[in-house]
N, C-alpha and C positions, 0 to 999 in steps of 0.2 A: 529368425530361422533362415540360413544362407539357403534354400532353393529355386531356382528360375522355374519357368513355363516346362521347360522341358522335363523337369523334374518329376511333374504329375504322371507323365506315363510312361516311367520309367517303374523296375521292380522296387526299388529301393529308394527310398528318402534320407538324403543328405541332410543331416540334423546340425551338425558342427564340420569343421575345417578351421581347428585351431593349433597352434604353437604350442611345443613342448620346451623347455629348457634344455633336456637334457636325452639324450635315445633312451629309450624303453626296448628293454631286455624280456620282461614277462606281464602280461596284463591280465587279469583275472576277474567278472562282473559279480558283485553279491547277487547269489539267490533269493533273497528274499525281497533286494531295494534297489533301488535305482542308484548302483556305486559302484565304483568302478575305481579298483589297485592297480596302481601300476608300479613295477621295480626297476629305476633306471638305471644306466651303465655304473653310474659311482654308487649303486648299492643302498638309492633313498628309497621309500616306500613313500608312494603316493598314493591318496586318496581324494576322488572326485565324485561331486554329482552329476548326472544327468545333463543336467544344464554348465557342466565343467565349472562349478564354482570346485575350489578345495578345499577340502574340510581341516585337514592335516597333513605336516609331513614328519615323518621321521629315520631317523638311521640309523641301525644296530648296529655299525660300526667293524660289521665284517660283513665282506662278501653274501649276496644275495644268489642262491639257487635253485628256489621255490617256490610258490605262493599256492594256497590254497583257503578259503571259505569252507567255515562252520556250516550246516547243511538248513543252521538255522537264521544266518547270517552276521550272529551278534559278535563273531570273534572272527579272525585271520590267524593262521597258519605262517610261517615261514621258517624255510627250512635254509641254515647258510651253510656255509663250505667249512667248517670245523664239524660240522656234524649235530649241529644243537638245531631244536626246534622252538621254536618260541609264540608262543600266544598272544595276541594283542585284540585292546577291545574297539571295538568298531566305531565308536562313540569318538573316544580319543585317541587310539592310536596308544593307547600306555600300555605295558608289560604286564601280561595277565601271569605268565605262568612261561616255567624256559625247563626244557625236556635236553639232557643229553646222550639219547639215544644210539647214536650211532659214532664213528669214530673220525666218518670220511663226509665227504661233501652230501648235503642230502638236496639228489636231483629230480624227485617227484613226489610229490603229494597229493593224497586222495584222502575225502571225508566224507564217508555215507552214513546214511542213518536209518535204519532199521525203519517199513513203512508203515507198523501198527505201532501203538502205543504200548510200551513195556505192559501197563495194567491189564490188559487185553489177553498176557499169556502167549498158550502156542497158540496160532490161529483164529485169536476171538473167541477161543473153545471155552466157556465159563469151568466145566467138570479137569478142563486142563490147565488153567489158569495160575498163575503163582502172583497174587497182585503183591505190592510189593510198600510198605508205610514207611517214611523213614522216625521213627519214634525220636529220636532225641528233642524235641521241639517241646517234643510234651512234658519232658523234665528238667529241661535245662533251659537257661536265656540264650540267647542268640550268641555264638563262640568268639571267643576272645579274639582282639584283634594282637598282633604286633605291636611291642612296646618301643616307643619311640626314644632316642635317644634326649635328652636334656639339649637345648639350645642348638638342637639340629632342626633346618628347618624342614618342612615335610617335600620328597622328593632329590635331599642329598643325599640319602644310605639308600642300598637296595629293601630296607624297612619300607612297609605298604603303609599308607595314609590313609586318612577320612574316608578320602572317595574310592574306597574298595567294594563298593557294593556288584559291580561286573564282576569283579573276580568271585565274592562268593556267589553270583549266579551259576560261576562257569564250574565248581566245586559243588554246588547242590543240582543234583541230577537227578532228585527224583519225580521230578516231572516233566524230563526229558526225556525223545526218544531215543533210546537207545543207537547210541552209531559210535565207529569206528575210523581212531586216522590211521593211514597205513601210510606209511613215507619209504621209499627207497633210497639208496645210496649207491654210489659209482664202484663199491666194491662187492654189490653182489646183495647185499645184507635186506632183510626187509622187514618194519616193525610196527607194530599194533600196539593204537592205545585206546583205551577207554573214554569215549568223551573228553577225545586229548589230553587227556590229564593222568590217567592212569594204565602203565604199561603192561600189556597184556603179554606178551609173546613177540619171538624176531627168532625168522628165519634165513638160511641162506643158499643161495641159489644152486651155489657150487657142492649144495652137502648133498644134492637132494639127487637118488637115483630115479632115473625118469622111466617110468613103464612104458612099453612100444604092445597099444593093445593091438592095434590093426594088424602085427602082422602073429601069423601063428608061433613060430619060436620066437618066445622072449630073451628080448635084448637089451641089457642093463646100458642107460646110458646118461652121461652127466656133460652139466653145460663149464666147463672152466673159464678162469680167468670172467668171470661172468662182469656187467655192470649194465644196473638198472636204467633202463627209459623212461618206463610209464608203469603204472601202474594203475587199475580199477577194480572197486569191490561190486561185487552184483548188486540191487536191492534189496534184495534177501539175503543177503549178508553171505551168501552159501556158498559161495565162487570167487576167485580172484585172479583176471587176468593181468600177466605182464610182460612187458617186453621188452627183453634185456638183448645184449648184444652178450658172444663169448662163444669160444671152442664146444661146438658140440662132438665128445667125445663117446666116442659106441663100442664096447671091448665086447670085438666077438670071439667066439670059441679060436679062430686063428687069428696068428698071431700078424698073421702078412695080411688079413682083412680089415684091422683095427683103423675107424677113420677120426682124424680130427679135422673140422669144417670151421673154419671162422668163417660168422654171421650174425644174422638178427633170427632170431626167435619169437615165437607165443609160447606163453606154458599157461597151464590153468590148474591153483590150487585151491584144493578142498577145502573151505575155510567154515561147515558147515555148522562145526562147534558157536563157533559163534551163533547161530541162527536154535541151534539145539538148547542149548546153553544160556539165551540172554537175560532171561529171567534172572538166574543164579549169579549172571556175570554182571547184571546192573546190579546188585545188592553188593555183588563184592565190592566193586569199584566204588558205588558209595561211600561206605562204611571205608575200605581203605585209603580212598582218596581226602576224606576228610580228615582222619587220623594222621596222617602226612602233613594233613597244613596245619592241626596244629602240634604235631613234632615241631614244625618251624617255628612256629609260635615260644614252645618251649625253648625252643635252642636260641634265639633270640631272647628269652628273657634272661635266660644264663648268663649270654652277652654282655646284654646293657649293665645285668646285677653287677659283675662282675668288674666293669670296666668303672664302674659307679662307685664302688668299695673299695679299689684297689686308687682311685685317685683321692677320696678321703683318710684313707692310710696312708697316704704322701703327704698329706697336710700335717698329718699329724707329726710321723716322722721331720719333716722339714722341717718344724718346730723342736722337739723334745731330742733328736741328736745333737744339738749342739749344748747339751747338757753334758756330754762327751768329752766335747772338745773342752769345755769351760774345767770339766775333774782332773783332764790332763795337766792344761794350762796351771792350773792351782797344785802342781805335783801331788795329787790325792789317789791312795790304791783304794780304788772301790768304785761301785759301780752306779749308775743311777736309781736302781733298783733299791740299793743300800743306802745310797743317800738320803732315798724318801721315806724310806724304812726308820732312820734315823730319827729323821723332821718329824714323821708320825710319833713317832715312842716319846719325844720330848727333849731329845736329849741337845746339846749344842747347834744349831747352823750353821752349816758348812758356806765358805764363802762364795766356794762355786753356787750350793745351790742357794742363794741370796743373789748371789750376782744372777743367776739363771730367772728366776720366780718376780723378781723386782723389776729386771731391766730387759733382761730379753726377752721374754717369753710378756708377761704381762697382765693383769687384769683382762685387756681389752683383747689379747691375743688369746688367753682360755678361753671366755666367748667363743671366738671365732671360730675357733676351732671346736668346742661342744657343740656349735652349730651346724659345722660341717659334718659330723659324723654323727648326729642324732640326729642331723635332718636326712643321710644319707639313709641311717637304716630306717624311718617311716618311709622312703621313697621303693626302698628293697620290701619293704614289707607291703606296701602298695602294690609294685609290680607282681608280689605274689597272689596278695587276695583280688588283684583284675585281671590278673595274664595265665601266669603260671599254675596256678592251682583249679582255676576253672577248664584251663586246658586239659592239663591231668584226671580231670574227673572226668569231661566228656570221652576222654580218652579211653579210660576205664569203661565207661560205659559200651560204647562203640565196641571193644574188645569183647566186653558182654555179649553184644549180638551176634557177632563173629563167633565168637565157643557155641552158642547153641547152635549155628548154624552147620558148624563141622561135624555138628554131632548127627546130623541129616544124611549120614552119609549116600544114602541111595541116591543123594540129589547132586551135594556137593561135595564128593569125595573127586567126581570126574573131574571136575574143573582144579582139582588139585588144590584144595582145603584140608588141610593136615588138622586133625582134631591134636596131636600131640603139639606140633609147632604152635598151634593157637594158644593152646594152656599155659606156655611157656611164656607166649608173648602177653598174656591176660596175666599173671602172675608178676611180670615185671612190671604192666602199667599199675598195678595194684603197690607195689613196691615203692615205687618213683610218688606216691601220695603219702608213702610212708618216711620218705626220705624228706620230701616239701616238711610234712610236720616238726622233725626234729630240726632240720633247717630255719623252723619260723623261732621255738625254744632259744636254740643256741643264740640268734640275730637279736632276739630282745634280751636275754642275758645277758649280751655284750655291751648290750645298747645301754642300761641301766648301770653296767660295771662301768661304763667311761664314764656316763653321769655322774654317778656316785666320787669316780675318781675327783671328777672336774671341779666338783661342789666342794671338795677337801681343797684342792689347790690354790680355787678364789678364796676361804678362808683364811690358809696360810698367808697368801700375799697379804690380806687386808689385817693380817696377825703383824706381819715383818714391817708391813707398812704405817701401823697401830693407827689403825683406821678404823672405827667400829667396825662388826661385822655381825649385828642383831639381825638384818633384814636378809640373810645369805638363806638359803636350803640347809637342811640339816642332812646328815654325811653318815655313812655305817663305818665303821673303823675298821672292821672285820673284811669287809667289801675293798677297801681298801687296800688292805693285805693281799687276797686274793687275786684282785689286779693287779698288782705290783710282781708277783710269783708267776700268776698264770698269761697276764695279757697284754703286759708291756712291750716283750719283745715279740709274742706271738699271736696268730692273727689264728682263731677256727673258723671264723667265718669263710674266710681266703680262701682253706683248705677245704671246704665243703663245696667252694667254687670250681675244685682245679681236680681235674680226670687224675694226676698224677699221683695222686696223696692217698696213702691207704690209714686208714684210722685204726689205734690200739685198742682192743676191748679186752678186756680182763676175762680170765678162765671161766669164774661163777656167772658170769653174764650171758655168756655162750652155752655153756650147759643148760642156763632155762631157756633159751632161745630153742635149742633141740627138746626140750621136752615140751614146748609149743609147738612145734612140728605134730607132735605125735597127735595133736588134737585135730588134725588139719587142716586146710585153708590155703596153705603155703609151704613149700619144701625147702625152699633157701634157708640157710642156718647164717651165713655170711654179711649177709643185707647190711649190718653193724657197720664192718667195717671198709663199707663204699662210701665213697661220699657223694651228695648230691649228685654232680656232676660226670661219677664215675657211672653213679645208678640211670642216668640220661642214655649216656650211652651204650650199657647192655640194653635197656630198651628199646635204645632205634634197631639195634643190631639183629635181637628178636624178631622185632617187626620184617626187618630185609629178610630173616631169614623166613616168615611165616608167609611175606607175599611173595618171595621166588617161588614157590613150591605152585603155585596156579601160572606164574608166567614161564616156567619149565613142561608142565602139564600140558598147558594149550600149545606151546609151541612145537611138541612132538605130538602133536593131536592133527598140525595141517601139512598135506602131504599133496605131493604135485600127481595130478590125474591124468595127466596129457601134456606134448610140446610139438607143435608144426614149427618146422622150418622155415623161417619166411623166403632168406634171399643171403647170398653169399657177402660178405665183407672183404676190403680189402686185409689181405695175411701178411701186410709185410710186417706190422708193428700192433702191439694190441691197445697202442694207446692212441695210435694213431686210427686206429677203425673204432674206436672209443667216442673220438670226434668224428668222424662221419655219421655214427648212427645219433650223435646228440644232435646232428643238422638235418634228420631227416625228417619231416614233419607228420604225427601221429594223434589218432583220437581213436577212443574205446568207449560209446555208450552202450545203453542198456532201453529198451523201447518194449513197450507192453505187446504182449504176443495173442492176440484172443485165438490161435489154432490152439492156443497148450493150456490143458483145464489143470486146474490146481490140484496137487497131488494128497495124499492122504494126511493128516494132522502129525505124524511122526516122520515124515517127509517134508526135507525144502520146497518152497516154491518155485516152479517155473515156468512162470507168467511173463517173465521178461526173453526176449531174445537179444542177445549181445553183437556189435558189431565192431568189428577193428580195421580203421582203415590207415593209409600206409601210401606214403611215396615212394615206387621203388626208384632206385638208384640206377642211372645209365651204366655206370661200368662195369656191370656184370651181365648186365642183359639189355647187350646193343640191339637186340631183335625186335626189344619190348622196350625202350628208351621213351623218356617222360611219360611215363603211364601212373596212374593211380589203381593199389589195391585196395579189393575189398572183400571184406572174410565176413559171413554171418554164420553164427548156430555154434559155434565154437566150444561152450561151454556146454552145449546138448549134445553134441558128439559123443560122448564117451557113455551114455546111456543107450544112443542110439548104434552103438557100436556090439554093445552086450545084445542087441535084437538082427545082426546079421547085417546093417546096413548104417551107410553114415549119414547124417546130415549136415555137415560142413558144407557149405557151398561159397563159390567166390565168382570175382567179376574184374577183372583190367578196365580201368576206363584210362583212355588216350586224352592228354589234354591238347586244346585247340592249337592247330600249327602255331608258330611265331607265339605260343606265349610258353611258360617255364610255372609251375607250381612254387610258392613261396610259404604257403604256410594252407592247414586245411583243420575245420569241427565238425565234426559232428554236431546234426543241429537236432533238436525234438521234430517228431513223424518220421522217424529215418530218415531225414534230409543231412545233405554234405553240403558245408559251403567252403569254397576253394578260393582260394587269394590268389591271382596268378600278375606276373608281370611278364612283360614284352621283352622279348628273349634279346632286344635290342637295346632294351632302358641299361640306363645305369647313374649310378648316383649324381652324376652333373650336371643328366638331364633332365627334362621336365616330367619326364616317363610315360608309358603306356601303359596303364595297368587296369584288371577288373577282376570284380567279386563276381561268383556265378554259388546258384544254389541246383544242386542235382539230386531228385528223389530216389534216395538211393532203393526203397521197397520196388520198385518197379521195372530195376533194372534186371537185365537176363542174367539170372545166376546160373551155374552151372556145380552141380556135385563134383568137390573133391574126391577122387579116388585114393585112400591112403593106405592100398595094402600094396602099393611098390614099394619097392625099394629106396633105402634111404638116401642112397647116392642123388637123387634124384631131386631137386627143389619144385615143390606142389608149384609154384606161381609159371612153369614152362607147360604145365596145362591149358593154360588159359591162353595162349598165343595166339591160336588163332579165332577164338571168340572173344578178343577185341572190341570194347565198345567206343566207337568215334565221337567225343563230346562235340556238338557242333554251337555256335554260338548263338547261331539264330534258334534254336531250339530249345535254350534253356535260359532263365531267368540270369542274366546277366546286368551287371551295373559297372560300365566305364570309371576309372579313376584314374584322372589328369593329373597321378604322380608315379615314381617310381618307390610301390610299394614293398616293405622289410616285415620279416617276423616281428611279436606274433600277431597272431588274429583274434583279437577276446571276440565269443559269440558268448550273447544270455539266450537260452534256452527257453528261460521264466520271460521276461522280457522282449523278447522278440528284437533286441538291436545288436549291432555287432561295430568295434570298433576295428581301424584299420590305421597303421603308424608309416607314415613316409617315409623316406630316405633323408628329407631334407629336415627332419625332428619337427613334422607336422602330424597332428593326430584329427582321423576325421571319424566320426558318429552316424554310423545309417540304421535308419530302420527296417528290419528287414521283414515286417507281416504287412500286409495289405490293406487288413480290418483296419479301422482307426481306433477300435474299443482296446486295440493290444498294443497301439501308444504310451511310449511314459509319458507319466506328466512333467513338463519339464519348470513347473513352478515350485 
C-alpha cells in the first residue's frame, strides 16, 4: 500500500498511484464489486480489480462513447458512436447481446432498477400483487442453443458457444428486478429497454411540447436542435431527469416576443408507466425477449441447413455434370436423364455413359458422394430435431402465454398488447411447426431417393465392370424413375430453404385446405405454398409487428412535466455549444428523503429527493465565474407547484481561489466530490491538484422563484448568496499531479479513482470507517 506517515491524517487514503498505458476517456466502478471499467482514447475497455490486477481487455472496434453497469453488476453497457449498444459479461468481457437503437453516437447511459422485487407487486400490497412464474420450465428442457457451423471453431462466427450461460442469465429475468437502460444520443433521441435487452420505447426531446406550469398563461415551448448530456431515472422508476443542451424556443401569442435561447437545460419526464406497469412489463419483456433469441436460434439454423445442403449439392453436381460434357464430346442428342433412362430399361450403353460410370465418376466416387449427401441430410435432420423444432415449439408456447395475456385487457391493453396482433403472431408461430414438419417429409424423401439412386449406379458399375454384385443393397426401379424426372436436375429441399420460391399446389388441395379453415384453429388457406424459409419470415414480421404496438404505447405514454433553464451557451454554432456542454462536468443522484412519507399504493413513490449538480461556465456569467451549481427537489416541483408554492431550491458554491473544477459526483448522503486543479498546473508540470468532499445537505439552499419571466436564467438569483468553498473547512486531499477528467466515485464502495495528465491512475479511499474498506486480496 503506497501511504506515508502523513497519510493517516489526512481525509483520504492513497491506495494505488499506478501507470496506465493509454489516457482514459470514461471510468465507471461496478456496483456490486470491487471493478473498475475504464475506456481509453483508442477505444479499449478495460477492466480492473481493486488491487489493479486486470481482468480483461477488449475492443469493439469503433469509437467508445459510454459506459454504464448493470444495477446488478454481472453485465456492462457500452454505448459507441454508430449508435449500437452492446452488452458484455463481467466475467469475460464477451458479447452478451448488441442493441441498434439509435442512429447517432450514444453519449449517456443510465441503468436503474426498480427497488422491490417484481413478485412483491405494487408496493408489497399482497391484494395488489401480480407475481409473476415464468412456466416454460415446466414443459419444456432448457432452449435450444445456436447451431454451430461444421469445422468452425467456436468464437469465429457471431454463433454463441458452450459458454453462453451469462447470456441466458442476462435473457431469463424472471428473477430479476425489474430495471431499465435509458441511453441518450447527440441528436436529441432517448431509449428504454427492458433489462437491456428488450426495447421499450424512445423518445425525443425536440418533439416534446414543454408546459410552463409556474406561470399563469400557458406558453408552449420546445428545446431544438436539442443533444443529450446526461441522463437519470429515479428509483421508482417515475421520473426521468435530463440534460440536454439546444434552442429553447417559446411561441408566444406575438410574433416580435417569440424567443429562441441557446443553452443547457433540465427537463423532467414522466416515465411513471414504467412504475404503474412493471408487473405487466416484466412479463412482456420476458416472454418477448426470449422469443427473440430463439427467432435467432431459428434464423441460424436456416443458415447453417442451408449453407450445409447447398455445398452437398455442389458435390454432387461437380461430379454428374460432366456427364454433359462426356454426351457432347460422344456427338449424342440426349440428355443424362435419358441416358440413364436407357441403362435402366436395358437397352444398349452408351459410350458416354460407360466412359462416365467406369472412369469418371466411379465406384469409389458414388461412395463419396452418397456420403456426402446422406450424411448431409441426418446433419439437416439433426439440426432440426436439436435446434429448430424445439425452438419453434417453445416459441409456440411463449405465443401461448402472450394470447392469454392480451386477452386481460383491463391490465394489458395499456401497455399496448394488441389481442389481434398476438393471434396473428400466435398463428404463424403455429404455422412455422407446420412448415418444420413437411420440411423433415420432403429432406428424408430426398434422402432415400439419392440412396435408392446410388445403390442402382454401384450396381450398374459392377454390371459394366462384370464384377459380382451379390453383396450390393437392393434398388426400387420405380424410385429410380422418379429421381431421374423429379430430382436430378431439381433440388426441393433448396427451395424450401430459399425466401424466394413460392411452391405450386393444385386446385383440389386448396379447397380442403379452406374447408379446414371452416373448422377453426387457423385462418391461412396459403401456408401450402410458402416455403419454410418464406413462413420464418412472416413470422419474425409478425412478431415486429405484435411487439411495436407496446414500444409505441409506452413511448406516447412519457411526457415531459417540467424544463428550468440552467445557463446560456455560446449561439454562434450548435455544434460548437454541442462541445462546450459535453466539457461541462455533471451528476444527477437520487438520496432517500425521510421529510416525504410514501404516497398512496396507486401513486409513485417519493421517498427519494434528486439532486443535479453542474459547473457553470465562465463565459456567460463573469459575475458568478468558477462557481458550482446545485439544484435539489427538481422532480417534486411540479406537485409542489399544483399546492401554490415551489420547492426547487439551489446553491452557487465558489470554488477555492487559484484552483479550476475538472470533473465533479455526486457521492451517497448527499455529498459532492470535486476534482479540482491549480489554475496554474498544466500537463508538463508536476501539478497542484485536490479532491475536496462537500456535504452538500447542509448547505444554505435558497427557493427558486419560477414565476418570472423566461427571459431571465434562475442561476442570476443566487449571486449574491454565494457560498465560498474554503479549503481549511472541508475534507480536502492534496494530489502531486496535474489532474484530467474523469472522476469514477463508488458510492457502494466508498473509493474514488483520479487519472493524471501524465497517464497515471491513482485509487483513494474516501470513508474513514475501515469496515467500508475493500478488500484488496
Amino acid at each position: 500500500m503506497e501511504t506515508d506517515e502523513t497519510d493517516r491524517v489526512l481525509p483520504f487514503q492513497l491506495q494505488f498511484d499506478k501507470p496506465v498505458a493509454s489516457q482514459v476517456k470514461i471510468a465507471e466502478w461496478n456496483p456490486e464489486k470491487d471493478l473498475l471499467a475504464m475506456v481509453t482514447e483508442d477505444s479499449k475497455i478495460l477492466l480492473h480489480r481493486f488491487n489493479w490486477q486486470r481482468l480483461w481487455t477488449i475492443s469493439p472496434g469503433r469509437n467508445i462513447t459510454s459506459l454504464c453497469w448493470r444495477p446488478d453488476g454481472k453485465a456492462i453497457a457500452v454505448g459507441l458512436e454508430d449508435g449500437t449498444i452492446s452488452l458484455h459479461d463481467v466475467e469475460n468481457g464477451k458479447l452478451l447481446r448488441s442493441l441498434k437503437s439509435h442512429i447517432v453516437a450514444v453519449v449517456c447511459l443510465n441503468w436503474e432498477e426498480e427497488g422491490q422485487l417484481i413478485r412483491f407487486g405494487f408496493q408489497g400490497d399482497p391484494k395488489n400483487s401480480s407475481s409473476y412464474e415464468d412456466r416454460t420450465s415446466r414443459f419444456f428442457p432448457p432452449a435450444p442453443r445456436v447451431p454451430r457451423m461444421p469445422g468452425v471453431v467456436s468464437g469465429d462466427t457471431g454463433f454463441m458457444d458452450d459458454s453462453e450461460d451469462s447470456y441466458r442469465e442476462l435473457s431469463n429475468s424472471s428473477y430479476q428486478r425489474f430495471n431499465i437502460l435509458c441511453s441518450g444520443d447527440k441528436d436529441g433521441s432517448i431509449c428504454f429497454s427492458i433489462f437491456g435487452i428488450f426495447p421499450i420505447g424512445k423518445i425525443n426531446i425536440h418533439k416534446f411540447s414543454v408546459p410552463t406550469p409556474f406561470i399563469d398563461k400557458q406558453t408552449p415551448r420546445q428545446i431544438l436542435n436539442s443533444s443529450i448530456y446526461k441522463v437519470s431515472l429515479s428509483k421508482d422508476l417515475c421520473r426521468l431527469i435530463v440534460m440536454c443542451s439546444g434552442e429553447l424556443n417559446e411561441n408566444t401569442e406575438s410574433r416580435e416576443s417569440q424567443m429562441v435561447r441557446q443553452g443547457m437545460h433540465s427537463l423532467v419526464l414522466d416515465t411513471s408507466i414504467f412504475w404503474k406497469r412493471k408487473s405487466e412489463l416484466h412479463q412482456l419483456a420476458q416472454q418477448a425477449s426470449n422469443i427473440e433469441d430463439l427467432t435467432e436460434v431459428i434464423r441460424a439454423s436456416l443458415s447453417v441447413m442451408c449453407k450445409q445442403w447447398s455445398d452437398a449439392m455442389h458435390t454432387f453436381h461437380e461430379k454428374f455434370d460432366s456427364l454433359s460434357t462426356l454426351i457432347i464430346d460422344h456427338a449424342l442428342d440426349s440428355t443424362p436423364q435419358e441416358e440413364f433412362l436407357s441403362l435402366l430399361g436395358g437397352a444398349r450403353t452408351s459410350s458416354a455413359v460407360h466412359q462416365f460410370l467406369v472412369n469418371s465418376l466411379g465406384e469409389v466416387g458414388v461412395k463419396r458422394v452418397l456420403k456426402v449427401i446422406c450424411g448431409t441430410a441426418k446433419e439437416l435432420q439433426r439440426i432440426v430435431l436439436d435446434h429448430l423444432q424445439p425452438a419453434a415449439e417453445i416459441i409456440g408456447f411463449r405465443m401461448g402465454e402472450l394470447r392469454g395475456l392480451s386477452r386481460w385487457r383491463a391490465r394489458y391493453h395499456g401497455i399496448g398488447l394488441d389481442e389481434i396482433l398476438i393471434n396473428n403472431a400466435t398463428e404463424k408461430s403455429g404455422m412455422i411447426l407446420v412448415q418444420i414438419e413437411r420440411f423433415m417429409r420432403v429432406l428424408s424423401s430426398v434422402e432415400q431417393q439419392f440412396s435408392n439412386f446410388f445403390n442402382w449406379l454401384l450396381k450398374c458399375i459392377k454390371l459394366l465392370m462384370q464384377e459380382p454384385s451379390d453383396q450390393l443393397l437392393p434398388y426400387n426401379s420405380e424410385l429410380v424413375v422418379i429421381f431421374l424426372k423429379f430430382l436430378y436436375d431439381q433440388d426441393p429441399v433448396k427451395q424450401l430453404l430459399e425466401v424466394d420460391h413460392d411452391i405450386e399446389v393444385d386446385l383440389e388441395t386448396m379447397q380442403r385446405v379452406k374447408e379446414l379453415v371452416q373448422f377453426g384453429g387457423f385462418s391461412d388457406c396459403e401456408y401450402l405454398q410458402r416455403t419454410l424459409a418464406k413462413e420464418f419470415q412472416q413470422m419474425e414480421d409478425s412478431f415486429k409487428e405484435a411487439f411495436l404496438m407496446p414500444f409505441t404505447t409506452i413511448s406516447r405514454k412519457m411526457l415531459c412535466e417540467d424544463l428550468l433553464p440552467l445557463f446560456p451557451l455560446p449561439s454562434s454554432s450548435s455544434s460548437s455549444s454541442a462541445s462546450v456542454s459535453m466539457a461541462i462536468p455533471m451528476s444527477i443522484s437520487y438520496y432517500e428523503d425521510a421529510s416525504q412519507a410514501v404516497s398512496s399504493h396507486q401513486t409513485c413513490q417519493h421517498s427519494f429527493v434528486d439532486y443535479v449538480c453542474f459547473q457553470v461556465p465562465d463565459e456567460p456569467f463573469s459575475d458568478i465565474a468558477n462557481c458550482i451549481g446545485v439544484i435539489r427537489g427538481f422532480t417534486h416541483d411540479l406537485s409542489s407547484s399544483k399546492n401554490g408554492y415551489t420547492s426547487l431550491e439551489a446553491v452557487l458554491l465558489c470554488v477555492p481561489a487559484g484552483y479550476e473544477c475538472v470533473d465533479l459526483s455526486l457521492y451517497k448522503d448527499s455529498q459532492i466530490v470535486l476534482l479540482l486543479n491549480g489554475a496554474s498546473a498544466s500537463s508538463e508540470s508536476s501539478g497542484d491538484a485536490c479532491m475536496m468532499i462537500v456535504q452538500a445537505s447542509e448547505l444554505p439552499f435558497i427557493s427558486i422563484s419560477r414565476f418570472t419571466n423566461l427571459n431571465l436564467w434562475n442561476l442570476y438569483q443566487l449571486k449574491d448568496s454565494t457560498v465560498q468553498l474554503q479549503m481549511e473547512n472541508e475534507k480536502v486531499r492534496n494530489i502531486p499531479h496535474s489532474v484530467i477528467a474523469p472522476l469514477a466515485v463508488s458510492a457502494s464502495r466508498g473509493v474514488a479513482c483520479v487519472f493524471a495528465a501524465r497517464k497515471r491512475a491513482l485509487v483513494y479511499i474516501l470513508e474513514e470507517d475501515e469496515e467500508e474498506v475493500p478488500d484488496t486480496e
